[in-house]
C-alpha positions as CSV (number, residue, x, y, z in Angstrom):
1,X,-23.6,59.7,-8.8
2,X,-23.7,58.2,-5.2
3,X,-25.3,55.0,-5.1
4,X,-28.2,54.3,-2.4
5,X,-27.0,52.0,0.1
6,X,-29.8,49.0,0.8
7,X,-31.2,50.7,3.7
8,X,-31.9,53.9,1.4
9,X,-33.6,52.0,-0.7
10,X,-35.9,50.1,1.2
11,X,-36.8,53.8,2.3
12,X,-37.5,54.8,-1.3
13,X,-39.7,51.5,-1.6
14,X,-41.5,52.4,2.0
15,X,-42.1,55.7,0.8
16,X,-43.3,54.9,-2.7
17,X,-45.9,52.6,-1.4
18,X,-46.8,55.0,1.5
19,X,-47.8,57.9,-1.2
20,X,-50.0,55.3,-2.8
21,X,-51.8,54.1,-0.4
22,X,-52.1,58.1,0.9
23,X,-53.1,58.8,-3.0
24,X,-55.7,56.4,-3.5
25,X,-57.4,57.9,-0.4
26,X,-57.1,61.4,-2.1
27,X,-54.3,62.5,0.5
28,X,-50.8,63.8,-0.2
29,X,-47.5,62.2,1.6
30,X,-45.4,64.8,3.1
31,X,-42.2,64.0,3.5
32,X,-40.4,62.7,6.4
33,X,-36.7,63.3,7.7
34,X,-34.6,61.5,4.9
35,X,-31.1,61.0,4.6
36,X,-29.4,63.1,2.5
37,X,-29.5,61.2,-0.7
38,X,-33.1,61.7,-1.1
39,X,-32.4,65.8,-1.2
40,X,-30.3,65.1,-4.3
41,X,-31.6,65.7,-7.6
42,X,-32.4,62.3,-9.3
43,X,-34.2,61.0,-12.1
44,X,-36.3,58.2,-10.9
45,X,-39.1,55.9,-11.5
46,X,-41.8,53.8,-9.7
47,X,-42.9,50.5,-11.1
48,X,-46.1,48.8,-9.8
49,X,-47.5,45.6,-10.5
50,X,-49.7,43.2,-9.5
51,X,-49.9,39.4,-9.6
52,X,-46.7,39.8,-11.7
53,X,-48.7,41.9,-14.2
54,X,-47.7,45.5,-14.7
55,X,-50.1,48.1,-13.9
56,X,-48.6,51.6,-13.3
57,X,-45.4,52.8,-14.0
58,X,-44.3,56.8,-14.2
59,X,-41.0,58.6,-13.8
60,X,-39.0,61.4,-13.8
61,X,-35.6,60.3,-16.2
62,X,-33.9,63.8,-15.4
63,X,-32.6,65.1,-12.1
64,X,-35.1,68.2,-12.2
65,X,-36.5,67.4,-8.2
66,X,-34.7,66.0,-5.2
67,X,-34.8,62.3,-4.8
68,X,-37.7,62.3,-2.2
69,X,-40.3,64.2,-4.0
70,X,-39.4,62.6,-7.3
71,X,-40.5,59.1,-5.5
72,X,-43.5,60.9,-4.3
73,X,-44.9,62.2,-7.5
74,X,-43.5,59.2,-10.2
75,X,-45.3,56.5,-7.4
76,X,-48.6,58.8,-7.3
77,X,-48.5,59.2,-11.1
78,X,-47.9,55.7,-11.7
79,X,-50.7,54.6,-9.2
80,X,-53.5,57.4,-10.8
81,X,-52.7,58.6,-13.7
82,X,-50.6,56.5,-15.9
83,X,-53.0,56.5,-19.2
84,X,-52.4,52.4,-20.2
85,X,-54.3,51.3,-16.3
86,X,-56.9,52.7,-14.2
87,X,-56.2,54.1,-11.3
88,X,-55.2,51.8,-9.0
89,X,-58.2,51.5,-5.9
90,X,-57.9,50.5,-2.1
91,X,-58.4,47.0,-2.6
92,X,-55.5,46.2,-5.0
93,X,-53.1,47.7,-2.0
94,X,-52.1,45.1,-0.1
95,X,-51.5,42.9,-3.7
96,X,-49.3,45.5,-5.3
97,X,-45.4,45.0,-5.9
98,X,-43.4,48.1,-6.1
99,X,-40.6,48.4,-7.8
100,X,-38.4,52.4,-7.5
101,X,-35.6,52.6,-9.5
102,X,-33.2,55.4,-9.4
103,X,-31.4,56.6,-12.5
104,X,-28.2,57.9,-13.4
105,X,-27.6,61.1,-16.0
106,X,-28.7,59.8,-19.3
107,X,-25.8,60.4,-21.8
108,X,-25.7,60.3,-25.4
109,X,-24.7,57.3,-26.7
110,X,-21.8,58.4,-28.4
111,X,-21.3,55.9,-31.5
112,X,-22.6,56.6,-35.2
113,X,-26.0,54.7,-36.1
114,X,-25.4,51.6,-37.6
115,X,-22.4,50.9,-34.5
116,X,-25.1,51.4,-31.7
117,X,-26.6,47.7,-31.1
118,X,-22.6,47.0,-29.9
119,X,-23.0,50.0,-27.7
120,X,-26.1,49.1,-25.7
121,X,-25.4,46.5,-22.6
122,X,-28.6,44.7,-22.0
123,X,-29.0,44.5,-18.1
124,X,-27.1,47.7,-17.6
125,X,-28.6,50.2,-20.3
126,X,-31.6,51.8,-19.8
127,X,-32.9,53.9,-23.5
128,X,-34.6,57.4,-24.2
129,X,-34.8,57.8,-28.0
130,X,-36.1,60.9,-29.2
131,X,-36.7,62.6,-32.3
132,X,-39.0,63.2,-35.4
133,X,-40.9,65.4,-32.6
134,X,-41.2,62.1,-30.2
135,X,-39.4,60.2,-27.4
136,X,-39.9,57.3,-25.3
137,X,-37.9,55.8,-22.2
138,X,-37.3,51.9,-21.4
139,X,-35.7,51.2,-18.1
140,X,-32.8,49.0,-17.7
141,X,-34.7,45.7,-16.0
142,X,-37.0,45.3,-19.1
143,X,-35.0,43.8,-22.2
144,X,-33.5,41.1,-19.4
145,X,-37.3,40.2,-18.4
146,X,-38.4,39.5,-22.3
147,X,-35.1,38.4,-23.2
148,X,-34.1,40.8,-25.9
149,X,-31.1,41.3,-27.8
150,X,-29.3,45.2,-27.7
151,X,-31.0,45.4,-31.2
152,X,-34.3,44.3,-30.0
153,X,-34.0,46.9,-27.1
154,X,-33.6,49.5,-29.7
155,X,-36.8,49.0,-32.2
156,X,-39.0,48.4,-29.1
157,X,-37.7,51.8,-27.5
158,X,-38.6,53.2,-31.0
159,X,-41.5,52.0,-30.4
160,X,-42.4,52.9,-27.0
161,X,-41.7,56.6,-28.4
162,X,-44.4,56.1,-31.2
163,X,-41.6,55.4,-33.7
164,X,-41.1,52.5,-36.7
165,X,-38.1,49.6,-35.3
166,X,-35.1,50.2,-36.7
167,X,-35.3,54.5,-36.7
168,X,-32.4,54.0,-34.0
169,X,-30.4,53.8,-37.1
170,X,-31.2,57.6,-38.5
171,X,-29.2,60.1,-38.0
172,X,-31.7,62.5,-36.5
173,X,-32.9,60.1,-33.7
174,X,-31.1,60.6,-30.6
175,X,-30.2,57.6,-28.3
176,X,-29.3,58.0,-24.7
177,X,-28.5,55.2,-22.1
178,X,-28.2,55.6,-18.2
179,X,-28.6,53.0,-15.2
180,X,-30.5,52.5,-12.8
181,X,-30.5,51.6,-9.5
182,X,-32.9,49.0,-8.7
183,X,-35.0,48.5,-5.3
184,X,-38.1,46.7,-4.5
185,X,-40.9,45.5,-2.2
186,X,-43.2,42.2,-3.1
187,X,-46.7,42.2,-1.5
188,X,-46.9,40.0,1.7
C-alpha cells in the first residue's frame, strides 16, 4: 500500500471536516479533483472529538470504496449516525477535532492462540476480532492513549465486539491486525 504523503493527508482531514459541516446542514459533499491516492480502494476511518472527549467515530476497515468517498461516508457516519453520540449539530463545528486514519489490508494474525499477546505491537497494530457470530475493530492510536499492554488490547477488542476478555485465546475467534495511517486537524 502507498502511503499518503502529508499534503494528502491534510486533504483527507479538509475533506472529512468539509462533509460534516455539509452533513449537519443536511447536504452532501461531492467530491473535488483529488490526487490519485484518494481513487484507490482503502479502508479508512474518521475520528471526531471534542474538548479531547470522543464523540463520533465510523469507518470502513476494508478497501470496498475509493479513498475519497470512504472519507466522505465514515466522516458523515461518524458525525450523524454513530449510535454511542447524538448527532453532532452546527454549534459543536468549529470545537470539533478530526482525526482520518487510513488503513492498511487487515491480515490474519498468523500465530496459534495462546502466542498472540507476543504478536500484537501496541502503537502499530490496529485489531478486528471476530467470531461466535460477532466482531469489533480497535484502531491502532487507542491502546497507546490508555496505555495498555498487547494483552489488554486483546480482551478490550473482545469486548468492543460484544465478547468476554480473554476469547482472543479460542480457537474459533479470529484476530486480524493492520495499520493505519494517521492524519489530523485540531479545532482553532
Amino acid at each position: 500500500m502507498e502511503m499518503l504523503t502529508p499534503e494528502e493527508g491534510r486533504t483527507a482531514v479538509r475533506l472529512a471536516r468539509k462533509a460534516i459541516e455539509k452533513a449537519v446542514d443536511g447536504k452532501w459533499t461531492e467530491l473535488p479533483a483529488l490526487p490519485q491516492v484518494f481513487l484507490e480502494k482503502r479502508g479508512v476511518f474518521v475520528t471526531i472529538k471534542r474538548q479531547g472527549r470522543l464523540r463520533g467515530c465510523i469507518g470502513l476497515p476494508y478497501p470496498t470504496r475509493p479513498l475519497g468517498d470512504a472519507i466522505l461516508e465514515a466522516a458523515v457516519s461518524a458525525a450523524l449516525e454513530d449510535p454511542r453520540f447524538p448527532p453532532v449539530s452546527r454549534s459543536e463545528l468549529a470545537d470539533l477535532d478530526l482525526e482520518v486514519t487510513v488503513l492498511t489490508l487487515p491480515r490474519p494474525l498468523d500465530c496459534p492462540p495462546e502466542e498472540r499477546p507476543g504478536c500484537v505491537e501496541v502503537g502499530k497494530h490496529g485489531l478486528i476480532i471476530s467470531g461466535l457470530g460477532t466482531g469489533g475493530l480497535l484502531l491502532p492510536q487507542v491502546p497507546t492513549e490508555y496505555g495498555w499492554s498487547s494483552r489488554e488490547f486483546l480482551d478490550q477488542t473482545c469486548v468492543k465486539a460484544g465478547l468476554r476478555p480473554g476469547c482472543w485465546k479460542r480457537d474459533d475467534v479470529a484476530v486480524q491486525t493492520f495499520e493505519g495511517q494517521i492524519f489530523e486537524e485540531k479545532a482553532v
